[in-house]
N, C-alpha and C positions, 0 to 999 in steps of 0.2 A: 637948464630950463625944464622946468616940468613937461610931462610927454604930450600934457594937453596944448601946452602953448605953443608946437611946435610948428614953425613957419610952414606955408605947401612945400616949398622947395627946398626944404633944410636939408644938409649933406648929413645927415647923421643917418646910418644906415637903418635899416628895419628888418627885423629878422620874423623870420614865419612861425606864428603860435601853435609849438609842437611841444610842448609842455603842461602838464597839470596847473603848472603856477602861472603860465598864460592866459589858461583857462581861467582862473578866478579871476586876473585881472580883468579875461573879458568882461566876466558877469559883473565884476564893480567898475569897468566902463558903463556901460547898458544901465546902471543903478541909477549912476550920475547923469545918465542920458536924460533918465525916466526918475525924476525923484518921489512920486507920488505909485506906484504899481500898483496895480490889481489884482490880488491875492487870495484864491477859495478859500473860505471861510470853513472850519469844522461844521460839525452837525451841532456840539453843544453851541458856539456862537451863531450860528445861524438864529437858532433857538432862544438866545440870550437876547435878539435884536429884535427878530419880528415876533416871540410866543405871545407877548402883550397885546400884538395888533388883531391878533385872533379869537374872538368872542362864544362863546357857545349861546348857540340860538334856539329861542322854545316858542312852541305856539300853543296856545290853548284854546277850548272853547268855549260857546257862550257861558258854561258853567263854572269859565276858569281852571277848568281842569286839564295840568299837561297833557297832549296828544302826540307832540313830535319836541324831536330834538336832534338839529344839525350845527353848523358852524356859520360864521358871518368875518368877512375881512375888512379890515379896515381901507379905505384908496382914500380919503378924505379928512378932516378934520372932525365931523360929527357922521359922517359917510361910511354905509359897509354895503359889502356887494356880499350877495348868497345867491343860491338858485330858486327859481322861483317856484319850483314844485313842493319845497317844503313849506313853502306860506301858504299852500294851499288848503283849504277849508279851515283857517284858522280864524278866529275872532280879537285875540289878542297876540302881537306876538314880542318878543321882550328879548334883552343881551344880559348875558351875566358874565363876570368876570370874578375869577375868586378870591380877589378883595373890592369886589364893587359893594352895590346894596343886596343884602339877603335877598331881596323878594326879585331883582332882574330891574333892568331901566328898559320900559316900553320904548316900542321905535314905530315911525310910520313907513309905510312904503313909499318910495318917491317918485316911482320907476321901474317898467316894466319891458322887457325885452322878453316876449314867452317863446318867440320863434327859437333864441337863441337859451333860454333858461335859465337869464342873469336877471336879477331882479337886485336894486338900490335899498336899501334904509334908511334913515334918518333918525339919529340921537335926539332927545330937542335939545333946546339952547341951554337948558341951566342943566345939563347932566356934562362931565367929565370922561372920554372913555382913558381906559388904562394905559394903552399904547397910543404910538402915530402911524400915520398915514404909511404905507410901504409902498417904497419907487416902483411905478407899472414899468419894466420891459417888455418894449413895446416888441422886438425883434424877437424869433424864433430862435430857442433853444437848439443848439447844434444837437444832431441826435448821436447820441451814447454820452450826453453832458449829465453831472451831478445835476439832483434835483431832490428836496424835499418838501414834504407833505405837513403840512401844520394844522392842527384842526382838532376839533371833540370827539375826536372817533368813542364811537359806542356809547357816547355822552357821559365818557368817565373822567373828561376834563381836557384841557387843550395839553396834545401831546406832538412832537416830532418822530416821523418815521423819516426813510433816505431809503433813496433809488436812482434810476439812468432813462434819460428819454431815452424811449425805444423808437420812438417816429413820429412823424407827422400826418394822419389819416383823414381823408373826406368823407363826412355824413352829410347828404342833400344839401351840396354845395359849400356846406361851412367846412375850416380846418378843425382840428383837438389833436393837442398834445395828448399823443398816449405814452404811459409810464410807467416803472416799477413799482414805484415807493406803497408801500403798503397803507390801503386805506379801509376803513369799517363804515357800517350804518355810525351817521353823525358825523362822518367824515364832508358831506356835500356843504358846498356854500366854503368851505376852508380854503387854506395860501398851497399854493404851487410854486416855491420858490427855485432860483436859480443857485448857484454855489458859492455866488455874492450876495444871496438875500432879497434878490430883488424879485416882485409878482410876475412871474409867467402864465401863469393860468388858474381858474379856480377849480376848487375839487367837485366833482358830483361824482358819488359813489354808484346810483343808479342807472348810469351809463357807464358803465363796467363789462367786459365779456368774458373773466376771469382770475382765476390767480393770478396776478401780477401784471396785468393787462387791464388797465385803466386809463379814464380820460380825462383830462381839461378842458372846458372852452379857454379860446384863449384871452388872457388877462387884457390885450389892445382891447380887446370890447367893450371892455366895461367905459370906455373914454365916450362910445357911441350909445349906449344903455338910454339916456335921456333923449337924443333926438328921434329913436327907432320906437322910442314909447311913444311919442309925440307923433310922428307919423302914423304910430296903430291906433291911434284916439280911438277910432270908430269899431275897429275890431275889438279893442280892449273893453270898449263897453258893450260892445255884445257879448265879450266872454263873463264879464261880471253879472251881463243878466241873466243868463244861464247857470253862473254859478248858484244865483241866488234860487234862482227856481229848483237846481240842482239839491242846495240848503233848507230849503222849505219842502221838499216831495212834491211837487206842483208836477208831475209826469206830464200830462197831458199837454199843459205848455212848454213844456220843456222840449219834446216829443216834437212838435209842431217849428219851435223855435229850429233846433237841430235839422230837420229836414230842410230849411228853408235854406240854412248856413250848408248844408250838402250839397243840395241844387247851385248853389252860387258859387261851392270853393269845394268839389270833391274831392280834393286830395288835401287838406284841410284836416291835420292832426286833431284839433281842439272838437272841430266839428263831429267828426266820427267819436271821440271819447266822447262827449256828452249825449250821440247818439245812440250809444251804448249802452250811457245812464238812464236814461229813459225809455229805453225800452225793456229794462232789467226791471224800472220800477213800475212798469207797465203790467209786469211780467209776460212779455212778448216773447216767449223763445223764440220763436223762427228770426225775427226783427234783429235779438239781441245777435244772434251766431252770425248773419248777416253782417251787421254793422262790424263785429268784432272781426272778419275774413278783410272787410273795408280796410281795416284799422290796418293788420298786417299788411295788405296788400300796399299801403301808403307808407309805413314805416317799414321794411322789410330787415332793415341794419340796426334795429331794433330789437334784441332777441326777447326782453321781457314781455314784449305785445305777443310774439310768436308763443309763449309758452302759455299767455294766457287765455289764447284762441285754444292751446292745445286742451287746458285744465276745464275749459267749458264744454270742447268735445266728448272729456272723459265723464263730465256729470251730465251731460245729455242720454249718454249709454253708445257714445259713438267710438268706441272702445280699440276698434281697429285700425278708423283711420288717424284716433288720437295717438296710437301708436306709432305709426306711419307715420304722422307730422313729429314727432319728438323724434323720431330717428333721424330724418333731416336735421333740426335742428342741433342733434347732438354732433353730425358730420359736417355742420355749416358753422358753428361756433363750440366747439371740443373742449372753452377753457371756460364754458360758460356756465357756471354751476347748475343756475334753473332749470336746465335744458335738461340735464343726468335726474335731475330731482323728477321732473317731467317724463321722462323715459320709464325711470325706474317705478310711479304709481301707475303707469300702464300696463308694465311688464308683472304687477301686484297683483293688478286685477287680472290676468291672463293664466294667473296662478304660478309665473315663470319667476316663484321664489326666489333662486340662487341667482340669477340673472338681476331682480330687483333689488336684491341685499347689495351687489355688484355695485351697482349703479347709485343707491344711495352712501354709499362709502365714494365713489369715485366725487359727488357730488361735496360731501364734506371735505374731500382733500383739497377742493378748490375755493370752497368758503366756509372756515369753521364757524360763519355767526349763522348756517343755513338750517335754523331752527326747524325746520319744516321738514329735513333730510334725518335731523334726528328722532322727530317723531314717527318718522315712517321703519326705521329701525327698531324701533321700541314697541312698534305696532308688530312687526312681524315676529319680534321674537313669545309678545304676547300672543299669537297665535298658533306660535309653537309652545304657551304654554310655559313661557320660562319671561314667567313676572321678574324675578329679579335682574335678569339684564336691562328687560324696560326700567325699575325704578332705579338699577345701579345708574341709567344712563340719564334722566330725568334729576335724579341728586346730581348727580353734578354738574349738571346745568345751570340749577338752583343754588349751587355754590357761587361759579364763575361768576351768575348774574343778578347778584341779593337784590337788586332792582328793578329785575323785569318779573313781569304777572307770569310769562306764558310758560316757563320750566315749572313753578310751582304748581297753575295748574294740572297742569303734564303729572308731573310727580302725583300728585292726587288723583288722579286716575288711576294711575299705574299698580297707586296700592288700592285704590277699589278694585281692579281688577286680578286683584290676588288675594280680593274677600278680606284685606285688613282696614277695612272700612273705619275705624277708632283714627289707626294713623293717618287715614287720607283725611279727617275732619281737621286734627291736629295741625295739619301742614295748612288748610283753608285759613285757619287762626289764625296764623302765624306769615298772611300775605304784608307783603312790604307798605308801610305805614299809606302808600297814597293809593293804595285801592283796595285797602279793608273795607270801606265802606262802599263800596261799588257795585254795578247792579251784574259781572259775571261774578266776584266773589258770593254773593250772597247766590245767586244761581247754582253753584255750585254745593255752597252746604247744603242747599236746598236739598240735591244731589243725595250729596252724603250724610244727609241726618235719614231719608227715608231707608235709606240701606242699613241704616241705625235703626229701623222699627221707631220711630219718633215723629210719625208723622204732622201730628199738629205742629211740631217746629220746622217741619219741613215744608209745611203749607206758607207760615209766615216765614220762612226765608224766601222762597219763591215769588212772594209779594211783594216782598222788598224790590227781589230784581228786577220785578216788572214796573213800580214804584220810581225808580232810580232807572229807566228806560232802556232796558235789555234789549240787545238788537233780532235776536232770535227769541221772541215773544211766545210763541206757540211754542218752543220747548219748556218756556216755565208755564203756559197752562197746562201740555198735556204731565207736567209733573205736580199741578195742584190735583188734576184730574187722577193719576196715578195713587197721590196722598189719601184724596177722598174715598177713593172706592176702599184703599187698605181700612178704613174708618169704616165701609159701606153707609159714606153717606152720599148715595146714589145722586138726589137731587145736582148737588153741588158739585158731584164728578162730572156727569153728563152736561152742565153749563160748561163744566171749564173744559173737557174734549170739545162743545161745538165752539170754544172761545180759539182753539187750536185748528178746527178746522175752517171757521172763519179767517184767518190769519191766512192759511196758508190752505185754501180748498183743493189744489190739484195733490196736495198728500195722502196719499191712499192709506200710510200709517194712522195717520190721525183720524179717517174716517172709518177704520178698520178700531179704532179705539173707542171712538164713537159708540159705537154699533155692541162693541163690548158692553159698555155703560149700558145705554138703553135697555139692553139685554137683562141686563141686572139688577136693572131697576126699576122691571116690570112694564117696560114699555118698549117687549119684543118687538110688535105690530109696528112699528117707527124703526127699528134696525131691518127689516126685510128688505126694504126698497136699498136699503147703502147696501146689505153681502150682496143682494141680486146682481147689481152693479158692479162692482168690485173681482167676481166672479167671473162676471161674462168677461170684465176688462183683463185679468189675470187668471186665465183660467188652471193653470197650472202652482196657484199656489194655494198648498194644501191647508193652510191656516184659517184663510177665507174661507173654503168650502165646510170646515168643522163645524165654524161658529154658527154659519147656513143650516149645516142640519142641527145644532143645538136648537138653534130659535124655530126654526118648522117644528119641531117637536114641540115645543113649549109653547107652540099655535096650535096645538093637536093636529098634524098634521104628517101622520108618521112615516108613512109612506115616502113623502118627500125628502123627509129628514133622511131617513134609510138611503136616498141615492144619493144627496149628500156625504154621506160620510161613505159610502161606496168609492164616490171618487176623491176622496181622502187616501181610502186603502190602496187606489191605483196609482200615488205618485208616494206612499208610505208603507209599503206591506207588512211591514213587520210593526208596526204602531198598535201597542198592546193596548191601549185606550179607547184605538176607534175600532178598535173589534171589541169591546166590551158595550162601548156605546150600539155598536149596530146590533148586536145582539137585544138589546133592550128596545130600538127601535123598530127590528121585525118581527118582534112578540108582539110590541103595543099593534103594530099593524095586520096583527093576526096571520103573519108569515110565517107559520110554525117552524116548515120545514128549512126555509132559511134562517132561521134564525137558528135551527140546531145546527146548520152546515157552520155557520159562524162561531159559533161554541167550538166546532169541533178543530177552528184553526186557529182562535184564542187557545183550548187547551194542549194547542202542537208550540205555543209561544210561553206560555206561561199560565201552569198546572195553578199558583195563588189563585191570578187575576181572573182566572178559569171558573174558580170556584166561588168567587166573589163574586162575579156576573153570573151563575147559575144560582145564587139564593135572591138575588137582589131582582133579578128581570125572568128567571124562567120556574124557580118550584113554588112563589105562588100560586102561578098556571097550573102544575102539573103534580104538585102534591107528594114527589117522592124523588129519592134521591141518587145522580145519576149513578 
């Protein structure tokens, strides 16, 4: 009788499995126990089952022009779940799959869970998506379990990575699966799958705190996404009226709105970030740094907030304690790239080089897409004067990424800044087909045609980008302004410096350019009131004070002009120009004797410039030669 049929109490004896070949039997016991088993799945079959369910997600704006690109996953029949930070400030936003339609099949939003960052889509009804629905597991991933990552990382297409939970971790109350599996910008809104295929969590890249240390929300929520939007009715349209005021630059209401949403929910992520925004568009510094200390102070397990309190301390000129808070953070989150990138422009501006190089290396070991760690390397070696590491390092960035704007720009710098101005044009030509015509491309030849001597093409590039609505406005007038004056056509310079100091009046650059024009265009009397100011506000820089004594001079006023450029010589002493100048301005002010003392330390500097400023400003006077 077979071993299965055999009675409870059969006399047939049974021997203890102490053999290999009992062994097998057992496992084809256990076969026949279980005839269906549960079986991990490879990484290519994983890949083969759910890569169709995974969509690459684009948003655009009102102009139709792409802005972003993440991932969207299927849980439904015309149904994708993303995060909702990438829908944000978009006007259209669309799924492509690559055999769908060329142009994307628009979707609507259905659903909004922003506490948690899950946010619904909707197919409409005559569109087809490529894949199906993938099973939500609902249960927690055991930790050190297979797990892969499915998604359009860096928007080069839906791609599979593989990794191991690493655990289970609490952000203000809610769980995320943190994980290995290696994900990029474009990775967010993608599948977190199990080693059966099934949705564990979905991907968002920008809650990340390092190489290989990343998170999920987890994929049970998306089952709650509709009742939790439903429940936020009333908050969700305060956040979209804010958004929109946010959308139109309505500051003032914004400003107003935000405060009210502060007072009623201070700890209130949404409220503090639009708090931000409107006092940024206010340009409220005190307001903004404020709301931004708010902001951290409410997300603290949030490093990207942290670094970006820090980046606004460093443009304040708060230099020390921004370095101070980046050292925290680099001790509080070690694997979190921002933070070394953050450290390392503090320790730039400190002048603490090797320490800074340090630190933006340690910062790329932890995210190679961290564009901003490369341009600070390229920055520094440009300052050591060794261009070709900058553009070695900018080409191949432009390699890796034929489709992004910001290496090429880079690259184009890199050779302007090695004065091969032809090649930096060449490279501007040759931007990737969807932002040739864009208002930083054109900014930029703008750039580099005047560095070409060609400035009437440098005027109409300029206009283009302000035309096509450049977000830094004032650096394309003070470079129509720059075009004009090379033309000296003064009129037209000095509108487009006060069009720059309109834009942006607390820039002392552009008012200092200002005052240049003016100057030059015969309407010194009008630049005296801006050096005066300028002066008193910085008095320590010598550039101001120059242009001070040129224009008192050029008010006949020579006297004045001469202490001017006196305290030029006190933070420049060796400045062969402005002892030539002052030489000419204590002759005109009938300073004889100083003005020979001044010859006499122009000719301790340079015997030329000596004797150029002694035919020019003193042997008309004096008739003979020294």
């Amino acid at each position: 009788m077979p071993f299965l049929d055999l009675p409870v109490h059969s006399a047939v004896p049974l021997r203890p499995f102490s053999s290999t070949r009992h062994l097998v039997s057992l496992a084809a016991l256990l076969a026949l126990a279980h005839p269906d088993p549960v079986w991990a799945l490879s990484a290519q079959e994983v890949f083969a089952r759910s890569g169709g369910s995974v969509a690459a997600l684009e948003t655009l704006d009102a102009s139709g022009r792409r802005v972003g690109v993440s991932s969207a996953t299927q849980v439904q029949a015309r149904r994708f779940v993303t995060i909702c930070e990438a829908l944000e400030g978009a006007q259209t936003v669309r799924l492509r799959w690559p055999d769908g339609p060329q142009e994307g099949v628009p979707v609507a939003v259905a659903a909004r869970d922003r506490e948690r960052n899950l946010c619904l889509v909707d197919l409409p009804e005559a569109s087809m998506p490529q894949g199906s629905a993938l099973t939500v597991q609902r249960e927690l991933p055991p930790v050190g379990s297979r797990v892969y990552a499915v998604s359009n990382a860096a928007g080069l297409g839906v791609g599979i990575s593989e990794g191991v939970v690493s655990g289970v971790r609490s952000f203000r109350g809610q769980r995320y699966i943190q994980f290995t599996a290696p994900v990029s910008p474009g990775s967010e809104g993608g599948a977190l799958l199990d080693a059966e295929g099934r949705l564990v969590g979905v991907l968002d890249y920008r809650h990340r705190a390092g190489q290989n240390v990343n998170f999920a929300p987890l994929a049970a929520w998306v089952d709650e996404v509709v009742a939790r939007s439903q429940a936020a009715a009333a908050q969700l349209q305060r956040f979209d009226a804010a958004t929109e005021l946010l959308r139109n630059a309505r500051w003032t209401e914004l400003s107003a709105l935000s405060a009210t949403w502060v007072r009623e929910q201070p700890d209130d992520a949404d409220a503090l970030r639009f708090a931000v925004a409107a006092a940024a568009g206010l340009k409220d510094a005190p307001a903004e740094l404020a709301a931004w200390r708010e902001r951290y102070r409410v997300s603290p397990e949030q490093p990207g907030i942290g670094v970006s309190l820090g980046e606004l301390l460093l443009m304040r000129g708060l230099a020390d304690e921004a370095k101070a808070h980046a050292e925290r953070l680099v001790a509080a989150q070690p694997e979190f790239a921002k933070a070394h990138l953050l450290l390392a422009r503090t320790q730039e501006v400190a002048r603490a080089n090797r320490e800074a190089e340090a630190s933006y290396r340690r910062a790329i070991e932890l995210d190679t897409w961290l564009l901003e760690a490369y341009q600070g390397l390229a920055r520094m070696a440009q300052a050591k004067g060794d261009h070709e590491t900058a553009i070695a390092i900018w080409s191949r960035l432009s390699g890796l990424f034929p489709e992004s704007l910001q290496p090429r720009i880079e690259l184009a710098r890199a050779y302007m800044a090695a004065r091969r101005n032809q090649r930096a044009y060449a490279v501007l030509q040759q931007l990737p087909a969807a932002d040739q015509d864009g208002s930083i491309a054109w900014f930029w030849r703008g750039v580099a045609l005047l560095r070409l001597d060609a400035p009437e093409a440098a005027v109409a590039a300029y206009r283009k980008s302000l035309e096509r609505q450049l977000e830094y406005r004032e650096e394309a007038w003070r470079g129509i302004g720059e075009a004009m004056g090379a033309m000296q056509r003064w009129p037209e310079a000095i509108a487009a410096f006060q069009a720059a100091v309109d834009a942006t009046p607390s820039n002392d650059g552009w008012r200092y350019n200002l005052a240049w024009s003016l100057n030059r265009g015969g309407r010194a009397a009008e630049a005296l009131p801006i050096l005066s100011d300028l002066t008193a506000k910085s008095p320590d820089e010598a550039s101001y004070w120059r242009l001070l004594g040129i224009v008192l001079q050029r008010l006949d006023r020579p006297r004045e002009a001469a202490n001017a450029m006196e305290r030029v010589l006190q933070r420049a002493p060796r400045d062969v120009l402005a002892w030539s100048e002052l030489v000419a301005m204590r002759r005109a002010a009938g300073l004889h004797k100083e003005a020979r003392d001044a010859y006499q330390q122009l000719l301790a500097l340079d015997t030329k410039a000596a004797a150029d400023s002694y035919r020019r400003s003193m042997l008309p006077f004096e008739g003979t030669a020294p």
